[in-house]
N, C-alpha and C positions, 0 to 999 in steps of 0.2 A: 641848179643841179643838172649834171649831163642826163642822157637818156639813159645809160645804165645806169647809174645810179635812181634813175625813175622807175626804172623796170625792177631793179634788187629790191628798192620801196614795195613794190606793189606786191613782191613773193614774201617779203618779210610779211606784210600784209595779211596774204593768203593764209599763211602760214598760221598766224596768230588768230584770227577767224576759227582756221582750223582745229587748232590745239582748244580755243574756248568750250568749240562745241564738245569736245572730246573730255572736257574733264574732270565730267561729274561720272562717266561712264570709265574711263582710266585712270588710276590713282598715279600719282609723279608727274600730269601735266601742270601743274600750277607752277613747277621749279621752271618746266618749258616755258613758258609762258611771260614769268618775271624775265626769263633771259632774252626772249624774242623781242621783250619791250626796251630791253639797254642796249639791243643791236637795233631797232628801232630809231630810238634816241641817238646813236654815236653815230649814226646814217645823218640824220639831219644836221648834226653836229658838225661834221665834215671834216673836221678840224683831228691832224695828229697829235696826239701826245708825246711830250717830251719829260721823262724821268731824270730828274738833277740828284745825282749820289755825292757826300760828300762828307769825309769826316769832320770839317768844318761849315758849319751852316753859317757862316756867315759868307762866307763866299759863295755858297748855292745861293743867298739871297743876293749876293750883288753880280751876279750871272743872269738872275731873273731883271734884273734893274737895269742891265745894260742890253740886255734881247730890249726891252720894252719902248729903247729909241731907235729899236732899228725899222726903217718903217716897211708896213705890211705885214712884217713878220707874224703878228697877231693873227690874222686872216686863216694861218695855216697851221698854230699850234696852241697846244695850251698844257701848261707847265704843271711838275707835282717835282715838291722836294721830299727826298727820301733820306734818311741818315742810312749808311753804308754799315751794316752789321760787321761783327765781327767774325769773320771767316776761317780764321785760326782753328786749326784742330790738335792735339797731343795723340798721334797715333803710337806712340812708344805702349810695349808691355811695361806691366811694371810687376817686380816679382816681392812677396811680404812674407815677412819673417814672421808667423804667427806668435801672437805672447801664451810662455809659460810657466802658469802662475806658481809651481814644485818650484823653478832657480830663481823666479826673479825678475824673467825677460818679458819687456814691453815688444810691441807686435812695432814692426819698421818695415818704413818702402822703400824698396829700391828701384827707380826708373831706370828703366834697360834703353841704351842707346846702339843704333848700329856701331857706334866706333869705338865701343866700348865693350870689351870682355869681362864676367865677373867670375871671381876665383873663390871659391869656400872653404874653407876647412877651419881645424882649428888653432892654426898658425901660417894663416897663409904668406909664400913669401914668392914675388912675381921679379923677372928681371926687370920687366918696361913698367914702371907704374904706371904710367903719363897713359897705357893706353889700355891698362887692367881695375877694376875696380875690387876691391878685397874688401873679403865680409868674412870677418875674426869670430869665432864662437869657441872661446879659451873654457868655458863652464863645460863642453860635451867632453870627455875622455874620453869617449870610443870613436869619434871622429877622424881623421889621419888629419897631419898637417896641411898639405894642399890634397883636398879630397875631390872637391867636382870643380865641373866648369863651364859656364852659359854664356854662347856666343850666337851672332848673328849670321844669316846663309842666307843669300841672297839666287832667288830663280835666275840661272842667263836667260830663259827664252821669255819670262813675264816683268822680270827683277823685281817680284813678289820677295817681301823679307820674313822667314821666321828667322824661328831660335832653338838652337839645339844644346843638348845637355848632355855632357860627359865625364863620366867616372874616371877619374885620374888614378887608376888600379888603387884604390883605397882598399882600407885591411877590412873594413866591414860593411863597405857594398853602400849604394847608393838604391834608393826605392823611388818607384810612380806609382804612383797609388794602388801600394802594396805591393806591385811586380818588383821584385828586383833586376836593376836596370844591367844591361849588358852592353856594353861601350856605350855606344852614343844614340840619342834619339829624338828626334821632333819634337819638341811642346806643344801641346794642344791647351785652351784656354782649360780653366779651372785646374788643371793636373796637382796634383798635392805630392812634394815631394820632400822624404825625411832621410835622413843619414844613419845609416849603423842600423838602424831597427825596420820595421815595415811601416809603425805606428809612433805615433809622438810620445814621448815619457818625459822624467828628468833626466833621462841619459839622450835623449834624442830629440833636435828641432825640428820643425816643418814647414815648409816653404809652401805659398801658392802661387802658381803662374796665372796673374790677372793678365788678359792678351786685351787690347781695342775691339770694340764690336763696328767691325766694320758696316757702313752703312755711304748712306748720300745724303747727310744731312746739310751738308752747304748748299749742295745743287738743289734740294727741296726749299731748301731758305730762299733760294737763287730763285724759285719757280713760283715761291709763292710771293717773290717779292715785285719780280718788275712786274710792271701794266703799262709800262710804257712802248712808243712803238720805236723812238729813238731816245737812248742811252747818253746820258752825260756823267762824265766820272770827273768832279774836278777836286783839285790836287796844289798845295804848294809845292813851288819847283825849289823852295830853301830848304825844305823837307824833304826832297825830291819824294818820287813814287814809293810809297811804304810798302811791306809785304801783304797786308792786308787788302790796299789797293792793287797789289800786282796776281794775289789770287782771284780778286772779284773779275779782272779782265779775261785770267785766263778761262775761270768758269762762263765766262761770256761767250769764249770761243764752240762750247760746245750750246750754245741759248741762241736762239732765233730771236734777233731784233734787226730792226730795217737800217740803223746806222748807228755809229758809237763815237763818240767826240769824245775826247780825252783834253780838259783845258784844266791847263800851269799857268795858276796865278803867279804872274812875274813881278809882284811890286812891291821888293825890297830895296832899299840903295845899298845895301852888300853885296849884289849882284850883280855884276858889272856881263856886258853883253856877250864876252867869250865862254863864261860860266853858265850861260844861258844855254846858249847855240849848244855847250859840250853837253849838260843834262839834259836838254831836251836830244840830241843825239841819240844819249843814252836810252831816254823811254822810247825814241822811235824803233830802235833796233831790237828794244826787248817787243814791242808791239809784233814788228816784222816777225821773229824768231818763231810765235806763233801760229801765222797763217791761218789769220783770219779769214773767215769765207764773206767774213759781214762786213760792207763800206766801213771804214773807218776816216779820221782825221785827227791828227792832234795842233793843236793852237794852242797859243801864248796868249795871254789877256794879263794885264796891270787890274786884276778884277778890286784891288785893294780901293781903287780911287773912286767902284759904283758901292761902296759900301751902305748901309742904309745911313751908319754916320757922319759918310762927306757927298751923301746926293744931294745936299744943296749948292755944291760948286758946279757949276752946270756950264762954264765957260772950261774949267778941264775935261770935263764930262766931251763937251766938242772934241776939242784937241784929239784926245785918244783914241773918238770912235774916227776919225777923220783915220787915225794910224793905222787902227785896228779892227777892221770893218770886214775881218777873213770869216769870221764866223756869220754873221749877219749875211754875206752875201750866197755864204754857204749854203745856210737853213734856206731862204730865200728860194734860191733856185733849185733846192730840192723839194720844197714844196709846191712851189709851180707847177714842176715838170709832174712830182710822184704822186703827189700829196693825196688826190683823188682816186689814182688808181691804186696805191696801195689801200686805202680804205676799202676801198669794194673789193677788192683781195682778200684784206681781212674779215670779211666782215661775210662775205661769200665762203669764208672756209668756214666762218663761227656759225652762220645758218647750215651749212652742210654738217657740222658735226649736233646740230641742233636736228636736224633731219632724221640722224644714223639714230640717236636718241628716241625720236620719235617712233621711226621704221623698229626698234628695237620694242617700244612697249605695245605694239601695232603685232606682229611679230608674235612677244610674251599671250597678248589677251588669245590671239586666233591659235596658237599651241593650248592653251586653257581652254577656250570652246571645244577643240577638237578631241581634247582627251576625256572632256567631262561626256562629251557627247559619244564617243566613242565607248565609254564607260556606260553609257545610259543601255545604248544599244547593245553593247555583251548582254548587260542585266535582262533585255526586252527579249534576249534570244530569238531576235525576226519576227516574235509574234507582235500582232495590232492588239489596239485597247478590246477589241469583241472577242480575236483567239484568246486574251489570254480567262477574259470574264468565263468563257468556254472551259477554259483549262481549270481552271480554281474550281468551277463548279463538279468535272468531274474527280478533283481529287477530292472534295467535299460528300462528294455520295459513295467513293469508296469507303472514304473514311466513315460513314453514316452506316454502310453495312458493313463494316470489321466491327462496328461498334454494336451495331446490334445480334449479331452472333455470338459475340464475346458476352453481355449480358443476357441471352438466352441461355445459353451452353453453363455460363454460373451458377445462374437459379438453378438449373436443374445436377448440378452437381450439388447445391448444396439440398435443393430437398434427399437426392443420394444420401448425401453426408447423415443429413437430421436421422434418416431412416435407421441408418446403420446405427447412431448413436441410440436410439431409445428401443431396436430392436431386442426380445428378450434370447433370438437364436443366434446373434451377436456376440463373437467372443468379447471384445473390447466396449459392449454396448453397457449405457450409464445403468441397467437395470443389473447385468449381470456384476457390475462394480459396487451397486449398494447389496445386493445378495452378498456377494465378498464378505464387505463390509460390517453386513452384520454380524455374520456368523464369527466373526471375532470378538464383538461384543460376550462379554462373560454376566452371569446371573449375581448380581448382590442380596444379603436381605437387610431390611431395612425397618425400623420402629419408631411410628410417630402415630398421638393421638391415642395409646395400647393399643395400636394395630403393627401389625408384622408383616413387611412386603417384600418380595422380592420381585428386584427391577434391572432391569438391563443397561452395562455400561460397558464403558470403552474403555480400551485397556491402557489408557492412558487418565484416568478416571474421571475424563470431562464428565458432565451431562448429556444424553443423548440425543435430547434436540441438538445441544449447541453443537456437540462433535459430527452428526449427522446435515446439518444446515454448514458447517464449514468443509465438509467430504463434497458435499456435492458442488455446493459454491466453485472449491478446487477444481475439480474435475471438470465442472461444465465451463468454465472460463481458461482454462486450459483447451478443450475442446474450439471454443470459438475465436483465442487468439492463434491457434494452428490453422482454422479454418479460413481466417481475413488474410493470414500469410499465403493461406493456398491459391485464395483469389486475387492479391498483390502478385503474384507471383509465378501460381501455375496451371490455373485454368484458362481454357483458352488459347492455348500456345503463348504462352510467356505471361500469364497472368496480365490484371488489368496496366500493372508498370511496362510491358511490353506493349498495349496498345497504347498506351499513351506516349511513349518514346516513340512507336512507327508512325503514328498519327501526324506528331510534330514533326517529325524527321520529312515523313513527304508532303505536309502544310508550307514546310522552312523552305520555298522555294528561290526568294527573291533575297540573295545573300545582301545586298546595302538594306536591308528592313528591319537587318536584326532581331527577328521577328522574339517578343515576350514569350518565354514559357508562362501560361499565367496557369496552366496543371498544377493543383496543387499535391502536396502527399495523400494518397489513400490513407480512408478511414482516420485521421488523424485529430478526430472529436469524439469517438466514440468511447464509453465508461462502462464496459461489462458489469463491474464490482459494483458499480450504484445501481445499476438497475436490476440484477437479484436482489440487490436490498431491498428495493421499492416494490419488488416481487413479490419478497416474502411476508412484507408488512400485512401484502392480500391476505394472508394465507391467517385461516381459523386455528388462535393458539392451544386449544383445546378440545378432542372432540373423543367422545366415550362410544365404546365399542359395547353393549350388552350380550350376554349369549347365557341362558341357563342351560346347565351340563349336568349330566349324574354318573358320578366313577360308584364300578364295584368292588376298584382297590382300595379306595380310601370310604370309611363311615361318612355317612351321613351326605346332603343334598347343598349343592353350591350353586353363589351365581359369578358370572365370571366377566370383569368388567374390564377390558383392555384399552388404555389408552391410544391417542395419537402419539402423543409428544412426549409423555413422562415415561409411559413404556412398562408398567409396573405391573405386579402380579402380589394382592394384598391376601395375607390370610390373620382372619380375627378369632378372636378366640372369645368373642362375644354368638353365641347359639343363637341364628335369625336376627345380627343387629343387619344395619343395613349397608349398601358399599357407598365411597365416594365418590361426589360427579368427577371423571377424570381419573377415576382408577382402577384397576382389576383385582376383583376382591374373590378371592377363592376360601369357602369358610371350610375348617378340616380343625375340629376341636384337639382333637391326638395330636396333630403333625408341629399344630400353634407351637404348642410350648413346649418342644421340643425344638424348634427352630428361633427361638427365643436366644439360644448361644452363638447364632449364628452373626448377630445381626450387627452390621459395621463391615461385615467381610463379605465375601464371594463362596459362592457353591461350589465342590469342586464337580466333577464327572460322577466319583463316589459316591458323593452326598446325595445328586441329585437322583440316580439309582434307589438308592439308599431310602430316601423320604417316595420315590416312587413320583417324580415331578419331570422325566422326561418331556410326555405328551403338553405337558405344562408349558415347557420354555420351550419348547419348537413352536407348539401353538402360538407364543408372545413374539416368535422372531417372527412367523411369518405375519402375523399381524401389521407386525413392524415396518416389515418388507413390504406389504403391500399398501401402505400407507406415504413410506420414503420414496417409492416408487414413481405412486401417482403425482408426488411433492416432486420429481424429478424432471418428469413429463412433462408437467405443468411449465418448472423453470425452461425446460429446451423450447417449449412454444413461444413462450419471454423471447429467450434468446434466438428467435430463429426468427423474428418479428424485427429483433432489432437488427439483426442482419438483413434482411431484407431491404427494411428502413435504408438502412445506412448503402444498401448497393444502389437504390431507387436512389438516392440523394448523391451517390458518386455519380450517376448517369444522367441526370438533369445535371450537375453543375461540367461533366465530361461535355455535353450538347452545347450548354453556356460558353465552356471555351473553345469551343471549335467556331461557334459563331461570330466570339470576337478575333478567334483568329479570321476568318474570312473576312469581315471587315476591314482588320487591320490589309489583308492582301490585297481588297479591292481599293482602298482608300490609298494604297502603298504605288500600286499601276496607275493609278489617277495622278500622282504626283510624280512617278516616273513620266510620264508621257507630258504631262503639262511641262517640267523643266525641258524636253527635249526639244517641244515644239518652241520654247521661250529659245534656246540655246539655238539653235537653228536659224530662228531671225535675225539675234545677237551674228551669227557668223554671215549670213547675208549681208547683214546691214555692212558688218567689218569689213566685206569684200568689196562694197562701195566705198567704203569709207579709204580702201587701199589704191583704189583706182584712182577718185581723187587726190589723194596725196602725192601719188607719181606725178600728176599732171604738172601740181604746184613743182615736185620735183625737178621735171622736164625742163620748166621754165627757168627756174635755175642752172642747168647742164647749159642753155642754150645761150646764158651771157657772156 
């Protein structure tokens, strides 16, 4: 091995060292890696490769059979047979007559050639056949006889070929997909085009122009097929060079390979030596016409006689290479002189694009450090990990006094509120609302037990606890869900849903943190309605009001027994019987039984004049009153308990997440700063990691 060749060792070397270390820390050096080691290996190898193409593999084997007595020649190559694909393309459009199934018609192609014009209609008639192609459609009647016509145009300045299409002043117009065409016009691939109509019918066909999808599919076949560094294309010269072999040379001309041998097997005895000399003329001149940039040679070889079926004749085997020893001495001395240095040539550009590769994910990672890093420090906005514990702490004591403000300034809006509700100089207060309330209630009389009562109802003729316990239930729950709105909402400047949106809004400092709302809804467990229940369960279903009275309008001496709940005013017509627990018993022997017809209905204003019973039922309303009242009072201390409650329970859990936001903030700068200071090593370490790879680099620029 020369000394460069020692020295390209030693960077392939480096190289691969290099890429090991690298790649657990960059992903896609493992592909580097495999390649560094096959450039490795063809380094030591030394040896060029020679690619045998051939549509005949039996003569690529007896080409390989006749190299292998040339001697030395081994020293400097080593062989791969390749079968010669088939490089044939059909770039013709082709135009199809869609099928329709209303007449009958199957769908037909027709391949478009340049030398070849196609004429349509429904009688078409051409002077030149020989160089028109006619497509009959006798089923259309609205068609003209010679209707359109698709021919070939060739670019002067690229001799690019389309195809254009023209209306032969037909009586009902010729369509491209849907326009109706006006003279003449370009095809562009897909175009759908129908006769007489815009759309296909049973009066109208339709054509589509399928065009070639131009591409590089030979040249891609071509690129992914050699690996060799020199080209053998061999060929019977009784065949001479087929088109398939005369496309693969000329795509050759535009492929980088180090040399191209072109060998005519000569061994037919139909072939006599002037037939020879003239075909192979002929491949030389079509070779030349070319203009090859790549060494070329073409040779004649009797390859028939190293066939794998006559290499046991080994005395003609002599004879021939004795004749025909052009290629052997060819190879020979092109390996001597090249063989070495085109290797490290190659092999010097395959590590150099192995490099560009490398410098490229080298490159990729330090754009990714710097923007991750770049992205840290927006986020860090220049403050260090102590400004920012500084900064969080004083947005944390703001937020600690807007929060304590905001539930001072509540409570005492809502003791405000409570006041105003149970005040009796309160227009809208729960007192002046059961006064209302009652005074609507009308007088009934009533006969249970021969007793005759009259008792206060609602004019809807509940009972007067139940209509009286569901008035205030209403009213005071009504009262305190307007009240929780007021503190969601507007005590405080923006109520408590406004501290809690400012709170978060200036917590949310650190946009990568995303930080959790973890605020829940206000009050969004509280149950007004069950807890007047459980209020009222307190409450004594029974409680007797005694009072002895002496009227000088009505005979005789009473006692007068007012209820809480049943509300009733009882008169017997029993002289000194006695009253019962829970009712208000008024004895008036005269009044009894005369109010005897009463009973089942209501007193009117008349009546109650009449019998002399006003001071009566004012006295039982205000009783009433003063009893529903205290029963009101009672429920708003309920309710003004459980508001409290529940403001004291919104501000412990409003504290609770303010402090897991602060966590979350300080745990959030913790992890910002620990990736930065990681990411920052990461770009250090890379900037060493760049230095050395130039080095390696260097030492490559320098062979």
């Amino acid at each position: 091995m020369s000394i460069k060749s020692e020295q390209l060792a030693q960077c392939i070397q480096a190289t691969q060292k290099f890429a090991e270390a690298k790649a657990k820390e960059i992903p896609g050096f493992d592909d580097i890696i495999n390649e560094l080691a096959f450039t490795a290996a063809s380094l030591k190898t030394g040896k060029l490769s020679m690619q045998i193409f051939s549509n005949l593999p039996i003569l690529a084997q007896a080409l390989i059979i006749y190299l292998d007595k040339c001697q030395n020649i081994d020293l400097y190559y080593q062989y791969k047979i390749s079968k010669l694909p088939d490089l044939s393309q059909n770039n013709n459009p082709v135009l199809i007559l869609k099928a329709n199934d209303k007449i009958g018609e199957q769908e037909t192609r027709y391949e478009l050639s340049p030398n070849q014009k196609i004429l349509i209609g429904r009688n078409p008639n051409s002077k030149n056949k020989s160089e028109i192609t006619e497509i009959a459609l006798p089923k259309y009647k609205k068609i003209s006889g010679n209707h359109v016509e698709i021919k070939s145009v060739t670019n002067s300045e690229s001799n690019a070929i389309s195809w254009e299409i023209c209306d032969l002043n037909s009586r009902n117009g010729t369509y491209i997909n849907g326009e109706k065409l006006q003279g003449c016009r370009i095809l562009q691939a897909d175009d759908i085009i129908t006769l007489a109509y815009p759309s296909q019918s049973d009066k109208c066909p339709e054509f589509v122009f399928e065009a070639p999808v131009e591409d590089n599919s030979s040249e891609k076949i071509l690129a992914e097929l050699i690996e060799g560094d020199i080209v053998c294309l061999v060929f019977s010269l009784e065949h001479q060079l087929g088109d398939n072999d005369k496309k693969f040379i000329e795509l050759l001309t535009e492929y980088h390979i180090e040399k191209l041998y072109v060998i005519a097997n000569t061994s037919n005895s139909n072939i006599d030596n002037q037939d020879i000399k003239r075909k192979l003329d002929e491949v030389d001149k079509f070779i030349k016409e070319l203009k090859f940039n790549t060494s070329w040679e073409l040779i004649a070889l009797p390859l028939q006689s190293f066939s794998p079926q006559n290499n046991n004749d080994s005395s003609n085997h002599t004879v021939i290479q004795l004749e025909s020893d052009e290629i052997c001495q060819s190879l020979l001395e092109f390996g001597q002189k090249q063989a070495e240095e085109i290797r490290l040539k190659q092999l010097t550009e395959k590590l150099r694009s192995q490099f560009f590769v490398i410098e490229q994910f080298l490159q990729l990672k330090s754009d990714n450090l710097k923007q991750e890093i770049d992205k840290i420090e927006a986020e860090l906005q220049g403050r260090s990990k102590e400004e920012w514990q500084k900064f969080i702490e004083r947005l944390l004591k703001r937020v600690e006094e807007e929060r304590e403000d905001f539930f001072r300034r509540a409570k005492a809006e809502i003791n405000r509120s409570i006041k105003n509700l149970t005040s009796e100089f309160t227009q809208n207060s729960i007192s002046n609302k059961v006064k209302s309330f009652i005074d609507t209630l009308k007088p009934v009389v009533l006969k249970e037990d021969k007793q005759v009562y009259i008792q206060l109802q609602a004019e809807d003729g509940k009972d007067l606890q139940e209509a009286m316990i569901e008035f205030c239930q209403k009213e005071l729950i009504d009262w305190a869900n307007d009240e929780l709105a007021r503190i969601s909402q507007q005590y405080g400047g923006g109520g408590l849903d406004g501290l809690v949106k400012r709170s978060y809004d200036s917590l949310n400092c650190i946009p990568s943190l995303s930080l959790a709302n973890s605020f829940t809804e206000a009050f969004s467990n509280i149950d007004f309605e069950k807890s007047l229940q459980d209020s009222l369960m307190q409450i004594q279903s029974k409680k007797s009001y005694y009072e002895e009275t002496v009227t000088k309008d009505l005979p005789g001496v009473g006692r007068i027994f007012i209820p809480g709940v049943i509300g009733a005013l009882s008169l017997s017509s029993l002289f000194g019987g006695m009253p019962v627990v829970g009712t208000a018993i008024f004895l008036i022997v005269q009044a009894a039984t005369e109010l005897v017809s009463f009973v089942g209905g209501s007193l009117s204003q008349s009546d109650i004049k009449k019998y002399k019973l006003e001071e009566q039922v004012t006295k039982l309303k205000e009783l009433e009153f003063n009893y529903y009242q205290r029963m009101a009072h009672f429920l708003c201390d309920r309710l003004l308990e459980d508001i409290v409650l529940a403001l004291e329970e919104e501000e412990w859990q409003f504290k609770k997440n303010v402090n897991s936001i602060y966590d979350q903030l300080i745990d959030s700068i913790n992890e910002l700063n620990r990736k930065l200071t990681e990411y920052q090593k990461q770009q250090k370490s890379l900037t060493q990691d760049k230095a050395e790879f130039q080095q390696i680099k260097s030492n490559i620029e320098s062979l």
